[in-house]
C-alpha positions as CSV (number, residue, x, y, z in Angstrom):
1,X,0.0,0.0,0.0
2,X,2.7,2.3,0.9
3,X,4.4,1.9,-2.6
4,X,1.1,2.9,-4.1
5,X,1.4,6.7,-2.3
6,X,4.4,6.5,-3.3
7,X,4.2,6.1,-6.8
8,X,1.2,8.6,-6.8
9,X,3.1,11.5,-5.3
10,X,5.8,10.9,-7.4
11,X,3.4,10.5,-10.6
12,X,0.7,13.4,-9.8
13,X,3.4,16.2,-9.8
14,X,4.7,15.0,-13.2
15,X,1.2,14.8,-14.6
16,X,0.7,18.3,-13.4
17,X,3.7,20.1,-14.7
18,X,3.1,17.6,-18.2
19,X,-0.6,19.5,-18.1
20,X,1.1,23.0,-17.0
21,X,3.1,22.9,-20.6
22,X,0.2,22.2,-22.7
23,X,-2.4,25.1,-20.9
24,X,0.5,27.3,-21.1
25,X,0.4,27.1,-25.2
26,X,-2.7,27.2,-25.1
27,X,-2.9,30.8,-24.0
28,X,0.2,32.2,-25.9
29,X,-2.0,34.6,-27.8
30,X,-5.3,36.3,-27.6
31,X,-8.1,35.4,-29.6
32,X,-9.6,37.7,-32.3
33,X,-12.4,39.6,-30.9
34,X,-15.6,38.1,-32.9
35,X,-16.8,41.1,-35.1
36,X,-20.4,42.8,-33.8
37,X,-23.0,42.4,-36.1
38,X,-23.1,46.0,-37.5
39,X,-19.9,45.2,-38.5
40,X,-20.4,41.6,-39.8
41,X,-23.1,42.9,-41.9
42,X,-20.9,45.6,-43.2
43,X,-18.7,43.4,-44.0
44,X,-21.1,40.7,-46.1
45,X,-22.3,43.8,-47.9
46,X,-19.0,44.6,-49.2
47,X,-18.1,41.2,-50.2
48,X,-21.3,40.9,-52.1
49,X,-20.6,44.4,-54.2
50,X,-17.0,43.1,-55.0
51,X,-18.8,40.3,-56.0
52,X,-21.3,42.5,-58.7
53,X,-18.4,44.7,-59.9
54,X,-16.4,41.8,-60.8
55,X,-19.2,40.1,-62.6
56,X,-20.2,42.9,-64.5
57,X,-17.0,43.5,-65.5
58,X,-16.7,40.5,-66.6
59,X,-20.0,40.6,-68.8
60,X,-19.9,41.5,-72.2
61,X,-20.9,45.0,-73.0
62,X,-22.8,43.6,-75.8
63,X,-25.2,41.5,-73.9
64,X,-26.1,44.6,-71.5
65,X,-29.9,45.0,-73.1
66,X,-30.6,41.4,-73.4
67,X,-34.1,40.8,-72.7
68,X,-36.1,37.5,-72.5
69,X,-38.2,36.4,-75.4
70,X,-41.9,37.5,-74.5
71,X,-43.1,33.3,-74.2
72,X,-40.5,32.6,-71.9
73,X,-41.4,33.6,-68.2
């Protein structure tokens, strides 16, 4: 029995300084604050006008009056 305590407080203190490493890379560097949602939405809306310009430059000028044929809905 007494080799048991032994071995456990000669074991637990490794453990613990084993555990100490790993919470202590953990919390090298901050997380990024999450964005609020003012901001979030400000930037979706800026993403999606990127998203237009890039298309419409990308469209042919030619094609800028197309219309649908009247049968088709």
């Amino acid at each position: 029995m007494k080799q048991l305590v032994r071995s456990i407080f000669l074991l637990a203190p490794l453990a613990l300084l084993a555990l100490a490493g790993t919470v202590r890379a953990q919390g090298g560097t901050p997380a990024e604050k999450p964005m609020t949602p003012s901001a979030a939405l400000l930037d979706n809306w800026n993403d999606v006008g990127k998203r237009l310009v890039t298309m419409a430059e990308d469209w042919p000028a030619d094609k800028y009056d197309y219309r649908l044929k009247p049968e088709t809905r």
